[in-house]
C-alpha positions as CSV (number, residue, x, y, z in Angstrom):
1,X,-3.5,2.3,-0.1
2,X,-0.4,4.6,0.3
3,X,-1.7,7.2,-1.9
4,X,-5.0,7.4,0.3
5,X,-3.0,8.0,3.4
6,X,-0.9,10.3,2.0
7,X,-4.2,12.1,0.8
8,X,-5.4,12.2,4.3
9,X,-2.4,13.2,5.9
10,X,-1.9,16.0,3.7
11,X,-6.0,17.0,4.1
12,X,-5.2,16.8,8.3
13,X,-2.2,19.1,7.7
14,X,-3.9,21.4,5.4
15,X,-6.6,21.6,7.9
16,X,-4.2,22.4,10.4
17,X,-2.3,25.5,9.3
18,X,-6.0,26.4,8.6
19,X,-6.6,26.5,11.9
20,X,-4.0,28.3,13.2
């Protein structure tokens, strides 16, 4: 369960500095 959150959070952050 950790691992899959840490996967998300890094995909929301990677999507982030996409973004900006």
């Amino acid at each position: 369960m950790l691992q899959t959150m840490q996967f998300v959070l890094a995909h929301s952050l990677h999507r982030l500095q996409y973004s900006v």
